[in-house]
C-alpha positions as CSV (number, residue, x, y, z in Angstrom):
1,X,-35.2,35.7,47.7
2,X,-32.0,36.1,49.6
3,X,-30.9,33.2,52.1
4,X,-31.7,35.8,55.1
5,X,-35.3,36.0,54.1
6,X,-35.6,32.3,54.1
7,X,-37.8,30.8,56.0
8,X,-36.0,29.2,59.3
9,X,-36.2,25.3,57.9
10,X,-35.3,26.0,54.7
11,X,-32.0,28.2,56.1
12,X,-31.6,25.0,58.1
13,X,-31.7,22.9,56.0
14,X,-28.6,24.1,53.6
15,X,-26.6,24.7,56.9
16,X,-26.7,21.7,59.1
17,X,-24.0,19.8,56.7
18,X,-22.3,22.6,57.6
19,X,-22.8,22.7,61.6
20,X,-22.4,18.8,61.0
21,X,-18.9,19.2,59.4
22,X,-18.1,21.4,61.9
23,X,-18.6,19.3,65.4
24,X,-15.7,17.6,65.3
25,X,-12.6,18.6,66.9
26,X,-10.0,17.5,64.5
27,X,-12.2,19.3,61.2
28,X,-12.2,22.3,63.7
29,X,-8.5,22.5,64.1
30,X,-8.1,22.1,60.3
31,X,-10.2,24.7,59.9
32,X,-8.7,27.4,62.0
33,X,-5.3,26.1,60.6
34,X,-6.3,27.2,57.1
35,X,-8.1,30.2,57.8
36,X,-4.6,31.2,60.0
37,X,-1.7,29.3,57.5
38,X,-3.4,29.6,53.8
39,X,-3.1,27.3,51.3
40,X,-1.5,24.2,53.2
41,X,-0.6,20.7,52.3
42,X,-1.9,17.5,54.2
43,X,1.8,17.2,55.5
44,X,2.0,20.6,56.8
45,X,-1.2,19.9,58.4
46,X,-0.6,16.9,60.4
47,X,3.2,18.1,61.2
48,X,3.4,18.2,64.8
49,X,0.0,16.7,65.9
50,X,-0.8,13.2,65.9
51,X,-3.3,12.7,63.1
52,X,-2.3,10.6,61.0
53,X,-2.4,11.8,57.6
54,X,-5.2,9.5,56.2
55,X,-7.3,10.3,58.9
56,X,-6.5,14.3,58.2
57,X,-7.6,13.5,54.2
58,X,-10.5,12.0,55.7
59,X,-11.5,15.1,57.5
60,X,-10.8,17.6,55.1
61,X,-13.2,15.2,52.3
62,X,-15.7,16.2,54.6
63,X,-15.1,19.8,55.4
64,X,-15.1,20.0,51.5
65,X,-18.1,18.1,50.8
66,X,-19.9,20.6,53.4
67,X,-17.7,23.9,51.1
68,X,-15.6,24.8,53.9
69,X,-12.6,24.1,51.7
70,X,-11.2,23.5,48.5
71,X,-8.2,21.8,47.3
72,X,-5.5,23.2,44.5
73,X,-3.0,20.9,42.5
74,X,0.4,22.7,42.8
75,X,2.4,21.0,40.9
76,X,2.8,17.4,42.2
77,X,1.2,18.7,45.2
78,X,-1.9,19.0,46.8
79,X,-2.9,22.3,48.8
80,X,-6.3,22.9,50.9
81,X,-7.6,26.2,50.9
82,X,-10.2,28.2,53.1
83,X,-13.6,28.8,51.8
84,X,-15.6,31.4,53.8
85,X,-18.8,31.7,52.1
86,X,-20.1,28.7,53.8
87,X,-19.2,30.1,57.3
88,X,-21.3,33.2,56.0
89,X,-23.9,30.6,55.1
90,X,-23.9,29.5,58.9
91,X,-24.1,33.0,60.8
92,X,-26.9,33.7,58.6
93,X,-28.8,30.5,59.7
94,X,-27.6,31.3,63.2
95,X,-28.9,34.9,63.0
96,X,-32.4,33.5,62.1
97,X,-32.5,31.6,65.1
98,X,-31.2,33.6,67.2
99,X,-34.4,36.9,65.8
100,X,-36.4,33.7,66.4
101,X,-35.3,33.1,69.9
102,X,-35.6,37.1,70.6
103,X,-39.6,36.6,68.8
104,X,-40.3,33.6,71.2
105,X,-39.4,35.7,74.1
106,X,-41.2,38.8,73.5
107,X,-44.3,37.1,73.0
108,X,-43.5,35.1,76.3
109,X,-42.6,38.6,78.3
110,X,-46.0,39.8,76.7
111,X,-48.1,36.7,77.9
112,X,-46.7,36.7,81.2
113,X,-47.7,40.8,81.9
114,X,-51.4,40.0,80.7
């Protein structure tokens, strides 16, 4: 049984780490920095904000715990990477709610015209 076939709590249920990861501004901008930059290191991503780069290590724990990145050794360094199944993960969730929604208001249309 496919994630999309689901029922609604259970497609929930994997994805609110996700939207939880997600609702913070900082996580957001790291996020949208990798998906634009790559592979980037915790120095290029703190280099001309200011986020301290122990708060940005902080973030990006979490965005990984939640699989919305990954880190690579590169040598001595460190790199974070993009991971966009997780975001797939997410649309699907929001795609259930959203033929829910549509459901709960057809039946609401109906019961009003009766």
């Amino acid at each position: 049984m496919s994630s999309a076939t689901l029922p609604l709590g259970t497609s929930l249920r994997k994805a609110a780490p996700l939207f939880a990861a997600l609702s913070d501004e900082t996580r957001m901008r790291l996020v949208l920095a990798l998906c634009a930059g790559g592979a980037l290191s915790i120095a290029q991503l703190t280099a001309g904000t200011q986020v301290t780069r122990q708060a940005v290590t902080k973030h990006l724990q979490i965005l990984s715990d939640a699989g919305l990145v990954r880190d690579v050794k590169v040598g001595r360094e460190r790199l974070w990477k993009f991971e966009p199944a997780q975001l797939e993960e997410a649309r699907r969730s929001l795609e259930a709610i959203a033929r829910h929604w549509d459901h709960a208001r057809q039946r609401l249309k109906f019961a009003l015209e009766d």
